[in-house]
SEKOL-836601 format. One line per field, with one value per residue: x, y, z of N, C-alpha, C in turn; residue number from 1. Coordinates in nm, 2 decimals, always signed. Example, Ala and Ser with C-alpha at 12.3 -4.5 7.8 and 13.67 -1.06 7.14 Angstrom:
<recs>
n.c1 [+1.32/+1.28]
n.c2 [-0.57/-0.22]
n.c3 [+0.78/+0.71]
ca.c1 [+1.23/+1.37]
ca.c2 [-0.45/-0.11]
ca.c3 [+0.78/+0.71]
c.c1 [+1.32/+1.29]
c.c2 [-0.33/+0.00]
c.c3 [+0.78/+0.79]
nr [1/2]
</recs>
This chain:
<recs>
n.c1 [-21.07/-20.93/-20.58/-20.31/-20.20/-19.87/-19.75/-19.68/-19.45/-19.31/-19.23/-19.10/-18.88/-18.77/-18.60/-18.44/-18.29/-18.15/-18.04/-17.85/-17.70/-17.60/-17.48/-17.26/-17.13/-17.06/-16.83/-16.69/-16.61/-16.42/-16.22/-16.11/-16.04/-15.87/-15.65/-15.58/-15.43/-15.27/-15.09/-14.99/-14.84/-14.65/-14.55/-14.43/-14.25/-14.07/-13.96/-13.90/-13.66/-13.57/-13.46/-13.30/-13.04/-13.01/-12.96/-12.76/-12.74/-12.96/-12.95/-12.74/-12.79/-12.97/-13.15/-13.20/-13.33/-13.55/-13.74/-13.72/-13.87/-14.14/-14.17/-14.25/-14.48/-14.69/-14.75/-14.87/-14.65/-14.51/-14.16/-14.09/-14.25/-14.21/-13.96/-13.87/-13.82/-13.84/-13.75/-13.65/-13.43/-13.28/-13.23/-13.18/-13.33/-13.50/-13.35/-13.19/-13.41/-13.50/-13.24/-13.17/-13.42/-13.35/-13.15/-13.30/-13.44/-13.22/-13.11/-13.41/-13.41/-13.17/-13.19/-13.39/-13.38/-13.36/-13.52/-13.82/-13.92/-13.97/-13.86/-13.71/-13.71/-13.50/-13.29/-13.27/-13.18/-12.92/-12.82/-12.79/-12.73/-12.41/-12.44/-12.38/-12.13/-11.90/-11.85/-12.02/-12.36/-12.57/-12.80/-13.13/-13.38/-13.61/-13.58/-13.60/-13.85/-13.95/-13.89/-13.96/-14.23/-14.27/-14.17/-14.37/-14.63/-14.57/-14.65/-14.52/-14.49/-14.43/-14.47/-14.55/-14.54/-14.63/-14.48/-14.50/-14.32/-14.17/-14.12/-14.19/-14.10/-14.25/-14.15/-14.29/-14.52/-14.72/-15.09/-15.19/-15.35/-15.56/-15.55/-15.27/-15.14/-15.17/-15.06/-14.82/-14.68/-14.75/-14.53/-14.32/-14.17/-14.03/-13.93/-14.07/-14.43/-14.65/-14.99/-15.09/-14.99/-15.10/-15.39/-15.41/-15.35/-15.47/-15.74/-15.81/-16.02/-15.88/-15.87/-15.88/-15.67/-15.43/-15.49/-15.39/-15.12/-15.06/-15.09/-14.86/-14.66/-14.68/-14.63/-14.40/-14.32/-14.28/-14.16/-14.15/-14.08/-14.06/-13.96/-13.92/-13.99/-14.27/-14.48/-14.54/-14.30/-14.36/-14.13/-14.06/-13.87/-13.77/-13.79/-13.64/-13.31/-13.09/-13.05/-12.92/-12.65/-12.47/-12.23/-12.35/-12.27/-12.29/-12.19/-12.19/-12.48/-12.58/-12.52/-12.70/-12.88/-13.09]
n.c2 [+5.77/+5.98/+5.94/+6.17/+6.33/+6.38/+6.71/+6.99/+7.12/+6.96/+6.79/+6.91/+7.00/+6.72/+6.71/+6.85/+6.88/+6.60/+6.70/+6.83/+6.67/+6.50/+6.69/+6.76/+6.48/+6.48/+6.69/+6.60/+6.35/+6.43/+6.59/+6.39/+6.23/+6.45/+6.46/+6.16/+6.19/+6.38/+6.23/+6.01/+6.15/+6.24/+5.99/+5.92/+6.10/+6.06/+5.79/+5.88/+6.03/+5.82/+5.61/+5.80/+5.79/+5.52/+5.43/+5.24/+5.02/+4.91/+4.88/+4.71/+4.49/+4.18/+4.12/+4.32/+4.53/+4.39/+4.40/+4.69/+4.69/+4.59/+4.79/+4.99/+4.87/+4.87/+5.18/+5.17/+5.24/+5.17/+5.10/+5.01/+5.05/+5.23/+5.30/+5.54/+5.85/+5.93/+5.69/+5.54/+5.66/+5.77/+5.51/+5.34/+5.11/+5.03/+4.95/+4.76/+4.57/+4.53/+4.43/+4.23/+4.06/+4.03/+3.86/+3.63/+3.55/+3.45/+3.25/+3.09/+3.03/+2.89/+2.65/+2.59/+2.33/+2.15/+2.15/+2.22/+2.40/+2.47/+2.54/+2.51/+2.72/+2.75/+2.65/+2.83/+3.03/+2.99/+2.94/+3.21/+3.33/+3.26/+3.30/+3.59/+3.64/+3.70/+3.98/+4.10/+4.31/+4.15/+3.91/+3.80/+3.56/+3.64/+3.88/+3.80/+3.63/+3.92/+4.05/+3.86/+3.89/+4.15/+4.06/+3.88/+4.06/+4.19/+4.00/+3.75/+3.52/+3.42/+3.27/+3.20/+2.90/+2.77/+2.50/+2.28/+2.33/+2.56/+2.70/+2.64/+2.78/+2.89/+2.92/+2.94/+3.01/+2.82/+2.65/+2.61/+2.48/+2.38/+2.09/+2.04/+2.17/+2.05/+1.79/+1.87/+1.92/+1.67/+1.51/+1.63/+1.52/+1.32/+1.34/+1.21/+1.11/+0.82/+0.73/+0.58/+0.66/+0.91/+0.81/+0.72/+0.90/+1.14/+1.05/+1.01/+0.94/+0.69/+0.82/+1.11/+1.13/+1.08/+1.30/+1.47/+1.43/+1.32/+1.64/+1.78/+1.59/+1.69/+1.94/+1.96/+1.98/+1.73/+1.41/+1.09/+0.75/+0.47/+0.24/+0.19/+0.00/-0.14/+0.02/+0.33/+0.62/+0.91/+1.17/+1.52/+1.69/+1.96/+1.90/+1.72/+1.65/+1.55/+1.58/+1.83/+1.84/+1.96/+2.20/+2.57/+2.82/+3.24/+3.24/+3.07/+3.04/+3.27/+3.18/+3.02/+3.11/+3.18]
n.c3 [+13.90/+13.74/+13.57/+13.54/+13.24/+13.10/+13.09/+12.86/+12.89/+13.08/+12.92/+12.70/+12.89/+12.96/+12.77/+12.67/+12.89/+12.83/+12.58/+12.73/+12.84/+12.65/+12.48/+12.70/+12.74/+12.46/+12.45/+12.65/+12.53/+12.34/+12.46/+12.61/+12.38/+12.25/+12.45/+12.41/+12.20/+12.22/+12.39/+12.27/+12.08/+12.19/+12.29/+12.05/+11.99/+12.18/+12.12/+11.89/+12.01/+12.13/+11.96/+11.80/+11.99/+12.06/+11.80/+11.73/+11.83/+11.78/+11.54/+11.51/+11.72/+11.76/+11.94/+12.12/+11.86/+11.80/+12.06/+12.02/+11.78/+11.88/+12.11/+11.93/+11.78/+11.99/+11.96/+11.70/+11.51/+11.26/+11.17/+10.93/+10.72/+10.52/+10.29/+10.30/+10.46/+10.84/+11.02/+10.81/+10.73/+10.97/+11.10/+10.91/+10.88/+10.64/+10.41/+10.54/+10.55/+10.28/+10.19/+10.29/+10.23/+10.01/+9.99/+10.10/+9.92/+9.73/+9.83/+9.88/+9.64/+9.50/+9.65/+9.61/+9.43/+9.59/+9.78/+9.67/+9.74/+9.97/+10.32/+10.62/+10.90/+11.06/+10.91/+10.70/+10.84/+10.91/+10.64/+10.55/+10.77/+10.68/+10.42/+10.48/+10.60/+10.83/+10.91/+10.89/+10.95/+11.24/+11.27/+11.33/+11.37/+11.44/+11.28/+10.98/+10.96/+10.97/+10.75/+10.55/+10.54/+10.48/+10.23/+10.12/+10.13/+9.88/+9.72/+9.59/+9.62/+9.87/+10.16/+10.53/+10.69/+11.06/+11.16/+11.47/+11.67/+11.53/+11.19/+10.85/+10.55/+10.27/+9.95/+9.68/+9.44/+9.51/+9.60/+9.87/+10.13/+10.46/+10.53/+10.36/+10.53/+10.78/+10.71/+10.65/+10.88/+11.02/+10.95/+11.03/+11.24/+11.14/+10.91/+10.67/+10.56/+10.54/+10.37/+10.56/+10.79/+10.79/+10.82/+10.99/+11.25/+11.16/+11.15/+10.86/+10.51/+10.25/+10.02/+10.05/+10.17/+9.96/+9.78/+9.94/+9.92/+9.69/+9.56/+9.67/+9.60/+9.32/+9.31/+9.33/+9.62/+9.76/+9.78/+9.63/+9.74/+9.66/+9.71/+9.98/+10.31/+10.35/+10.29/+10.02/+10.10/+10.17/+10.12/+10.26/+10.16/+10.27/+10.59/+10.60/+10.73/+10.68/+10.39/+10.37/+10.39/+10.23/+10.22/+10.09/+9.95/+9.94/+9.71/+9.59/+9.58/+9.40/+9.14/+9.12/+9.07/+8.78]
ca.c1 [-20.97/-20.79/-20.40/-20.29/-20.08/-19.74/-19.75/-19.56/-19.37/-19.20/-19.17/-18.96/-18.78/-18.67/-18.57/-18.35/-18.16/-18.10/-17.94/-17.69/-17.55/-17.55/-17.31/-17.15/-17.05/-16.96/-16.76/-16.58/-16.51/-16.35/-16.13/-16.04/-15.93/-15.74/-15.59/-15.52/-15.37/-15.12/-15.03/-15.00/-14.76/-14.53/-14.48/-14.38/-14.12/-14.03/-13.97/-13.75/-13.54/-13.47/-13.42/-13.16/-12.99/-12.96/-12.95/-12.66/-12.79/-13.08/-12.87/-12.65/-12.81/-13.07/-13.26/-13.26/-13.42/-13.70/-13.78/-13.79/-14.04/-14.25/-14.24/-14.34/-14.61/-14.75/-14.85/-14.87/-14.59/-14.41/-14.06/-14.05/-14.39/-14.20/-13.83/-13.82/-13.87/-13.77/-13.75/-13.57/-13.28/-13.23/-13.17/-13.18/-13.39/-13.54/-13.27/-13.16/-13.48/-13.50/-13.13/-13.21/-13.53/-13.28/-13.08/-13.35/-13.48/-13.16/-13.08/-13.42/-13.36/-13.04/-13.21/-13.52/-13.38/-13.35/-13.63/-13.89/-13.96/-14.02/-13.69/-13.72/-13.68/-13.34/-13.22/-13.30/-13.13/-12.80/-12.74/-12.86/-12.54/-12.32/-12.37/-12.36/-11.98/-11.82/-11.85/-12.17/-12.49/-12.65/-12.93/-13.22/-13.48/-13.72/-13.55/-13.59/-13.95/-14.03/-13.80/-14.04/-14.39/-14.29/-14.16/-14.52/-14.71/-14.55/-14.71/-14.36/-14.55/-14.38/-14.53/-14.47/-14.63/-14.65/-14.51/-14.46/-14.23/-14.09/-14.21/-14.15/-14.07/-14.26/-14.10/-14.30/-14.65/-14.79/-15.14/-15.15/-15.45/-15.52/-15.50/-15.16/-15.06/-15.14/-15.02/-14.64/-14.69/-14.73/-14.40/-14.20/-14.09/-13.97/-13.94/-14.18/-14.53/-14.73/-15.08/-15.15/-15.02/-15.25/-15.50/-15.42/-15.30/-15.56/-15.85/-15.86/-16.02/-15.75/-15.85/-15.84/-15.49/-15.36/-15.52/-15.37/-14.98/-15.07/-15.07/-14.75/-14.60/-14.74/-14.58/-14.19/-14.28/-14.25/-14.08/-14.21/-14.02/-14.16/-13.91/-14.00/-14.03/-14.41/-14.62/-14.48/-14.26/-14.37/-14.03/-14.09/-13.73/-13.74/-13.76/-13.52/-13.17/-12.93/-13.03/-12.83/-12.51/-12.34/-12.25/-12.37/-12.21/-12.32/-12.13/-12.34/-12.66/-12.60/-12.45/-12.76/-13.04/-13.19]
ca.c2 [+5.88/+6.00/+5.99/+6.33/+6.30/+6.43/+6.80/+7.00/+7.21/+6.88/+6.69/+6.99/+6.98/+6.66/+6.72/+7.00/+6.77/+6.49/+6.79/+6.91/+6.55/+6.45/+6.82/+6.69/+6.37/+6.53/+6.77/+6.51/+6.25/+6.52/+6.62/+6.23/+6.23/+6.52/+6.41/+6.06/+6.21/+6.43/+6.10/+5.96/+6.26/+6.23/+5.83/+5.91/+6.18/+6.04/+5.69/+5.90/+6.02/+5.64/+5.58/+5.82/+5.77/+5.42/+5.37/+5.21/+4.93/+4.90/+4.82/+4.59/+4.38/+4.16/+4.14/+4.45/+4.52/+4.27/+4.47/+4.84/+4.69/+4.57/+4.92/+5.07/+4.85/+4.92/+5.32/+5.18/+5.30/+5.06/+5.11/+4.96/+5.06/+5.29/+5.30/+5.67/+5.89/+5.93/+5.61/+5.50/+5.79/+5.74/+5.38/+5.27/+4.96/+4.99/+4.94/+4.68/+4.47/+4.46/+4.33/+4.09/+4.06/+3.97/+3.73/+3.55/+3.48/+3.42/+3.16/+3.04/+2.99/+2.83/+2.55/+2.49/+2.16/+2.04/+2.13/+2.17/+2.55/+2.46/+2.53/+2.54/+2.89/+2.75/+2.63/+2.94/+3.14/+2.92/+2.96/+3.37/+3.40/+3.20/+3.40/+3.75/+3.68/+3.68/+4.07/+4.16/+4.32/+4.01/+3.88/+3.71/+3.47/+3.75/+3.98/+3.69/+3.65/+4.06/+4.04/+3.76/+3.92/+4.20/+3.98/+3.82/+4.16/+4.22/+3.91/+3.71/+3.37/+3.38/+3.22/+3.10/+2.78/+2.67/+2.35/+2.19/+2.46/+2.61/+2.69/+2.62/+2.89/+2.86/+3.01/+2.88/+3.01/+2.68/+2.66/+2.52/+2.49/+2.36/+1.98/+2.00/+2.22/+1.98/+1.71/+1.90/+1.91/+1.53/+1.47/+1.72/+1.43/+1.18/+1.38/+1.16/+1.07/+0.76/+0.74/+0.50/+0.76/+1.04/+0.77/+0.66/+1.01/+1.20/+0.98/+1.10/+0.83/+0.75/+0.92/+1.23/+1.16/+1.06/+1.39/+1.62/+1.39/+1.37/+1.75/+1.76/+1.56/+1.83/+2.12/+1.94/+1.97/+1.62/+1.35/+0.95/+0.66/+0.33/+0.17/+0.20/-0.09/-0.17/+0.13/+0.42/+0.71/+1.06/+1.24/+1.64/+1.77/+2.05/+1.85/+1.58/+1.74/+1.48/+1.68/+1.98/+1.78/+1.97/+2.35/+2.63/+2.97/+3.28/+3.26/+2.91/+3.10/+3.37/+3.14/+2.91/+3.21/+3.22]
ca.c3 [+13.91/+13.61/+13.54/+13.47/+13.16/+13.11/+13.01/+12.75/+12.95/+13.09/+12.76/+12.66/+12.99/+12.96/+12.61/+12.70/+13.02/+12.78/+12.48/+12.76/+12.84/+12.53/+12.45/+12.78/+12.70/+12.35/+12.53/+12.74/+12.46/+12.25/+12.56/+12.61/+12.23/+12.25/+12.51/+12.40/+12.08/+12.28/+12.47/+12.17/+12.00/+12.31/+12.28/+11.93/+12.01/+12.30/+12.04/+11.81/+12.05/+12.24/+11.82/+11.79/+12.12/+12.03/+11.67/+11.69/+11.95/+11.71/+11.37/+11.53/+11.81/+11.69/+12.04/+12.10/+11.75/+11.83/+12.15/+11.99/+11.69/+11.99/+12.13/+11.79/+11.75/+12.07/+11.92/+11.58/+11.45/+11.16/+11.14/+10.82/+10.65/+10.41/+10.25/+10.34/+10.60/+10.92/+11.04/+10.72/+10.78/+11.16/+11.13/+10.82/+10.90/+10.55/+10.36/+10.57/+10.55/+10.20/+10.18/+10.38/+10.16/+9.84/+10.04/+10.13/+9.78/+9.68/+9.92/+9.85/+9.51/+9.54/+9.74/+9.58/+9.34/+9.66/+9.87/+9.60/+9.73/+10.14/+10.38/+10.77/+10.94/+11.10/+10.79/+10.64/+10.93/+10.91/+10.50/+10.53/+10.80/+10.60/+10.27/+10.52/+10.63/+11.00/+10.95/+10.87/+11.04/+11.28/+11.17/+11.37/+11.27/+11.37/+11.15/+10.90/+10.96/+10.91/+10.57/+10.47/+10.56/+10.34/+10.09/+10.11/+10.10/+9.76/+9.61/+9.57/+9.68/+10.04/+10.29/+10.68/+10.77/+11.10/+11.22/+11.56/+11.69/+11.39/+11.07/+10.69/+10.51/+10.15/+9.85/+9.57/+9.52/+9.54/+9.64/+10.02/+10.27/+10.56/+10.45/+10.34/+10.65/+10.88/+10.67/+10.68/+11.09/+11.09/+10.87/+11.12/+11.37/+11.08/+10.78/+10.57/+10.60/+10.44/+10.38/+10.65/+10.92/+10.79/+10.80/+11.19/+11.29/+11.19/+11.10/+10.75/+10.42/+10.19/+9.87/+10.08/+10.22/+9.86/+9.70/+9.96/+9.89/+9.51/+9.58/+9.74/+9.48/+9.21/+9.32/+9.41/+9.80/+9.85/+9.72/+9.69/+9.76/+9.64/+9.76/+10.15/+10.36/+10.41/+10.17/+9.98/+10.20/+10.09/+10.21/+10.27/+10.19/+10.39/+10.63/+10.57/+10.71/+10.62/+10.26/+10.40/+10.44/+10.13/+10.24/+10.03/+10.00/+9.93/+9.54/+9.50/+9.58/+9.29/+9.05/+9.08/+8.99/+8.64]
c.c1 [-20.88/-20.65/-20.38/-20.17/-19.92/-19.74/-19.63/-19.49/-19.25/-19.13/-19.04/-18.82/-18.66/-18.61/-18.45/-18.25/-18.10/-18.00/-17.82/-17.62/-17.53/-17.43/-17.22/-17.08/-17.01/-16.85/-16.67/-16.49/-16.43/-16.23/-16.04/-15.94/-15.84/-15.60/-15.45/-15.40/-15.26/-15.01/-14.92/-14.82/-14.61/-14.47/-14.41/-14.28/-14.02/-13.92/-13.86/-13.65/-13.47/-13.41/-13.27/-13.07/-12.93/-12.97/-12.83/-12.68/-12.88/-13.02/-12.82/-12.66/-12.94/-13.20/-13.32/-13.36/-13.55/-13.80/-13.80/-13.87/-14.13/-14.29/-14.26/-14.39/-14.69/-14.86/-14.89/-14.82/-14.51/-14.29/-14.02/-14.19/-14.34/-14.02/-13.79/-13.89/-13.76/-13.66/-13.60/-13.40/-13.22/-13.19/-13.12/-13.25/-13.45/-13.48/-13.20/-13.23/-13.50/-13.34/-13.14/-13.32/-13.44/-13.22/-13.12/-13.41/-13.35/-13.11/-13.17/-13.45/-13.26/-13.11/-13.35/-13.49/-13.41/-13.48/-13.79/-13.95/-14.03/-13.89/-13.77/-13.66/-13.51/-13.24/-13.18/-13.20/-12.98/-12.74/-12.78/-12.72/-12.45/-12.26/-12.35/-12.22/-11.98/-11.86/-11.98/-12.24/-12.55/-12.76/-12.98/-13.31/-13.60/-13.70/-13.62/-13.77/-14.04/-14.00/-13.92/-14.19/-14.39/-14.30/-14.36/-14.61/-14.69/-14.58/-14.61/-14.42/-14.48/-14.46/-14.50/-14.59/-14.58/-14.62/-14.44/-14.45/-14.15/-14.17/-14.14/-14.22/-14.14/-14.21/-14.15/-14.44/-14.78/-14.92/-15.19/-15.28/-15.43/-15.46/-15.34/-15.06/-15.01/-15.06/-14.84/-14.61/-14.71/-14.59/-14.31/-14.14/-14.01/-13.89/-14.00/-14.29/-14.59/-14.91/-15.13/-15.13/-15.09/-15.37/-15.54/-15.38/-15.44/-15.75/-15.95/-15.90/-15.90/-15.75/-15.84/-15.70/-15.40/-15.40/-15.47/-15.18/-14.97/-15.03/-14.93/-14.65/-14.58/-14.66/-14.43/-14.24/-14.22/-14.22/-14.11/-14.10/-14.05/-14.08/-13.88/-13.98/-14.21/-14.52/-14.48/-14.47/-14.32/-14.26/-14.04/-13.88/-13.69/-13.74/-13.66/-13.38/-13.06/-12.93/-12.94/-12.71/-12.43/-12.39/-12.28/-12.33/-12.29/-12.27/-12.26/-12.46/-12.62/-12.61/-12.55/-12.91/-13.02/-13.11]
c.c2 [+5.88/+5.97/+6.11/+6.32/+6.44/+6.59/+6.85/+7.08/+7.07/+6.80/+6.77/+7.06/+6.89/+6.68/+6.81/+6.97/+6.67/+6.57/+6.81/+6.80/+6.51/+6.59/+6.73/+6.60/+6.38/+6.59/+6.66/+6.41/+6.34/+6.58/+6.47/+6.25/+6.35/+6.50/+6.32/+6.10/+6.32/+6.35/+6.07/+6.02/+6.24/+6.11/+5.86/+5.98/+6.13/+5.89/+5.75/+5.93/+5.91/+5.58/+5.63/+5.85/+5.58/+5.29/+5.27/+5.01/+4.84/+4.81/+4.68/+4.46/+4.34/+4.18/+4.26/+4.57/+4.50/+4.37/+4.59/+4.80/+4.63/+4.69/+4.98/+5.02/+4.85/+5.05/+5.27/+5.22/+5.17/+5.09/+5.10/+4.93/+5.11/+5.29/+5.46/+5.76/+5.92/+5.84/+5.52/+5.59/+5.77/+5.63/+5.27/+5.13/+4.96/+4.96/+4.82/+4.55/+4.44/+4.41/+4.16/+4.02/+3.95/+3.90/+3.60/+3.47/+3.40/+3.26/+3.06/+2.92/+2.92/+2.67/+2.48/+2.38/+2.09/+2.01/+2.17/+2.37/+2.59/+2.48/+2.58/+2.64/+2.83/+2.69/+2.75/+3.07/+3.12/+3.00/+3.10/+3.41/+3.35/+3.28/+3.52/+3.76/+3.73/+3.86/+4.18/+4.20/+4.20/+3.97/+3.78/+3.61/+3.56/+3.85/+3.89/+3.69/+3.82/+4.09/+3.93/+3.79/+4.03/+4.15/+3.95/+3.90/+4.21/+4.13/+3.80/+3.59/+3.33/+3.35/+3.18/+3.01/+2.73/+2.56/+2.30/+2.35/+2.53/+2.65/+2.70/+2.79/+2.85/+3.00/+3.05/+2.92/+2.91/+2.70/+2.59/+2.54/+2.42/+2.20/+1.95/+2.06/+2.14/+1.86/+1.73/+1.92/+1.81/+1.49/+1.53/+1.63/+1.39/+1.24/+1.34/+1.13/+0.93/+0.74/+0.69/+0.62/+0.88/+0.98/+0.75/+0.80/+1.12/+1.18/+1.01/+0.92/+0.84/+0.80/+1.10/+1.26/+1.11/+1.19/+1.46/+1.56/+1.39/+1.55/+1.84/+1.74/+1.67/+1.89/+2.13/+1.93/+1.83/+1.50/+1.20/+0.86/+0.55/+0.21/+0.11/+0.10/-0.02/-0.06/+0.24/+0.53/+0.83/+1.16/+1.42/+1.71/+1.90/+2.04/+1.73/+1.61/+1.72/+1.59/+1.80/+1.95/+1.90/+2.15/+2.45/+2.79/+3.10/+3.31/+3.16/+2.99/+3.16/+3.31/+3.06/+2.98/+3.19/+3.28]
c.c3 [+13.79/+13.62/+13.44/+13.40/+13.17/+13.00/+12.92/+12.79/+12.97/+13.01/+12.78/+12.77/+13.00/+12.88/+12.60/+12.80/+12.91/+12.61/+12.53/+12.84/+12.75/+12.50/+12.57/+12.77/+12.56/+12.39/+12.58/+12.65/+12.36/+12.31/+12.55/+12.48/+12.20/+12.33/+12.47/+12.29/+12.14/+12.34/+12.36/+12.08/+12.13/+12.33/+12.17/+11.93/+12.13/+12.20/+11.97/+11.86/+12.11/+12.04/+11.80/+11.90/+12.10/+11.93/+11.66/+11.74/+11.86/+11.58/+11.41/+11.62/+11.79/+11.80/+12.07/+12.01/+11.77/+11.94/+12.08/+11.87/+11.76/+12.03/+12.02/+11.75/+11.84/+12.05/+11.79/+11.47/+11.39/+11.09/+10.92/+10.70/+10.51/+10.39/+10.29/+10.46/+10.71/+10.96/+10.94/+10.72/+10.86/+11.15/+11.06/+10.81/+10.73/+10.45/+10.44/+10.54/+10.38/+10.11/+10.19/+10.29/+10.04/+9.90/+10.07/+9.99/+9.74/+9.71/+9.90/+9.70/+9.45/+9.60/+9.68/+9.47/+9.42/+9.76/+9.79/+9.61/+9.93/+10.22/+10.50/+10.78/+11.01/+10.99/+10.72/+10.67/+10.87/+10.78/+10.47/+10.60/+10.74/+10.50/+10.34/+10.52/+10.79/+11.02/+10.94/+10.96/+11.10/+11.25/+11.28/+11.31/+11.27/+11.28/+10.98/+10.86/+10.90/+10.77/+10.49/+10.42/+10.48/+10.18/+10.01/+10.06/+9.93/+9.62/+9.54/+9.56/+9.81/+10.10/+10.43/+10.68/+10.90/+11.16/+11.29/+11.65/+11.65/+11.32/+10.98/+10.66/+10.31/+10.05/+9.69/+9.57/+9.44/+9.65/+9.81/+10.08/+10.37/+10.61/+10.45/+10.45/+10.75/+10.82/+10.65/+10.83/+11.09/+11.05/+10.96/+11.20/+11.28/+10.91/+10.67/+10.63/+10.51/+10.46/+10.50/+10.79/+10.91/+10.83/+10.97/+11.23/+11.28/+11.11/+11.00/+10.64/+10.37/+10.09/+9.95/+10.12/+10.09/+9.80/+9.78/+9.94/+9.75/+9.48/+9.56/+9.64/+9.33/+9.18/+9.38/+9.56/+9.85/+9.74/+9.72/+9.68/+9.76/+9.71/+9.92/+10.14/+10.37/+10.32/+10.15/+10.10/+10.13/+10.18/+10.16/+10.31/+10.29/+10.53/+10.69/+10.62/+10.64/+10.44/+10.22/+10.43/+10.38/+10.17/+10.10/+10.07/+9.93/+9.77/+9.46/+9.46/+9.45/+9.18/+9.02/+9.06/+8.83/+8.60]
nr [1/2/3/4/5/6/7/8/9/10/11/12/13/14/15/16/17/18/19/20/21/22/23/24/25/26/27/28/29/30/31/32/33/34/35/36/37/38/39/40/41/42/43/44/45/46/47/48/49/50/51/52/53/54/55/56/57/58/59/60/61/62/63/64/65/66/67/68/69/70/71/72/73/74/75/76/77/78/79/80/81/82/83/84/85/86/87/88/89/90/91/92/93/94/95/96/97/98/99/100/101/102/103/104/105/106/107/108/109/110/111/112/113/114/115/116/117/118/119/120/121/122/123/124/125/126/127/128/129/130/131/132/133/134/135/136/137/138/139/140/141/142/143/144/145/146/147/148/149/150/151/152/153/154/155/156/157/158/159/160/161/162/163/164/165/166/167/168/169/170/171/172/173/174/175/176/177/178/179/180/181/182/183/184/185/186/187/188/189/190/191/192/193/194/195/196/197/198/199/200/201/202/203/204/205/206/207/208/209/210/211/212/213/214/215/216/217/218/219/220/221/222/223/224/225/226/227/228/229/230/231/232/233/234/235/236/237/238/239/240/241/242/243/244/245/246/247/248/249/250/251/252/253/254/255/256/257/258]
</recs>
């Protein structure tokens, strides 16, 4: 007994069901995205007006800050993408962040005899309100952080690193991987490292843990001390606090640029 093949009437049957869901589910995802994109248009208006309703909130309280560039990165919207604009008008955050931007150079520039071109984010915070004055705009460490990742984008040699529960703030554009990353996250408890604790810490040889401290040495980050009890100290100033004993003001900073 034969099998009676599939005629051409029904080929072109199915052929003609599977055209009008495919339109259909064109049809529908084109509805979706109009949709989403009116959603979309109404967070964003909805956004400028909680903007100008409480610009004022925005300028001056750092938390609150932190919170509305959360909700504007939620739609994708980057307060501080461009120096002009809306965004830039209504709140002025763009002109704020690259203040903040020059302060931070300044500050680290000022500091790098001492710290080689490395300074911890709360160090960083500290000598930023210092030089602002008692009457200044507030300043967070996340503010600090978003002033820096610009900085960064502009090719400056900024960096964040990273370490423990903190992170170094690089100023210097000193080549860094991941070697010397972790090797500034073992120094975080004590503020120095010696080869022997890279070697028991993270069961590295020691021409590798002398070539990523030889490194170190190179580029100012870190500092040797032959004089140690028991092997050479490699002290990571930016680390070290007692270093920060002697205050610095916001005149020092200018006076100690180029």
């Amino acid at each position: 007994m034969h099998r009676r093949g599939v005629g051409a009437g029904a080929i072109a049957k199915k052929k003609l069901a599977e055209a009008k869901y495919k339109e259909r589910g064109t049809v529908l995802a084109e509805d979706q995205l109009a949709q989403m994109s009116k959603q979309l248009d109404m967070f964003k208006t909805n956004l400028e007006e909680f903007a100008s309703k409480h610009k004022q909130e925005i300028r001056k309280n750092p938390e609150f800050r932190v919170q509305f560039q959360d909700m504007c990165a939620t739609i994708g919207v980057d307060p501080l993408a461009s120096g002009k604009g809306f965004w830039s008008e209504m709140l002025g955050v763009g002109d704020f962040y690259y203040e903040l931007g020059v302060q931070i150079i300044e500050v680290c520039l000022a500091l790098k005899h001492r710290n080689g071109g490395l300074i911890t984010l709360e160090e960083l915070h500290q000598q930023v309100l210092k030089g602002r004055g008692k009457f200044a705009q507030d300043v967070s460490q996340d503010d600090l952080i978003r002033a820096i990742k610009k900085l960064k984008a502009l090719g400056t040699g900024f960096g964040i690193i990273p370490v423990g529960g903190t992170y170094l703030i690089q100023s210097v554009p000193a080549e860094l991987n991941m070697d010397h990353t972790v090797v500034l996250q073992l120094a975080e408890k004590n503020g120095y490292v010696t080869v022997s604790d890279i070697k028991a810490r993270l069961k590295w040889e020691t021409e590798r843990a002398r070539q990523v401290l030889e490194h170190l040495l190179k580029e100012g980050l870190a500092w040797l001390d032959l004089q140690a009890p028991g092997e050479a100290h490699y002290w990571l100033p930016a680390l070290f606090t007692d270093l920060y004993s002697q205050e610095i003001t916001a005149e020092e900073a200018r006076e100690a640029l180029p």
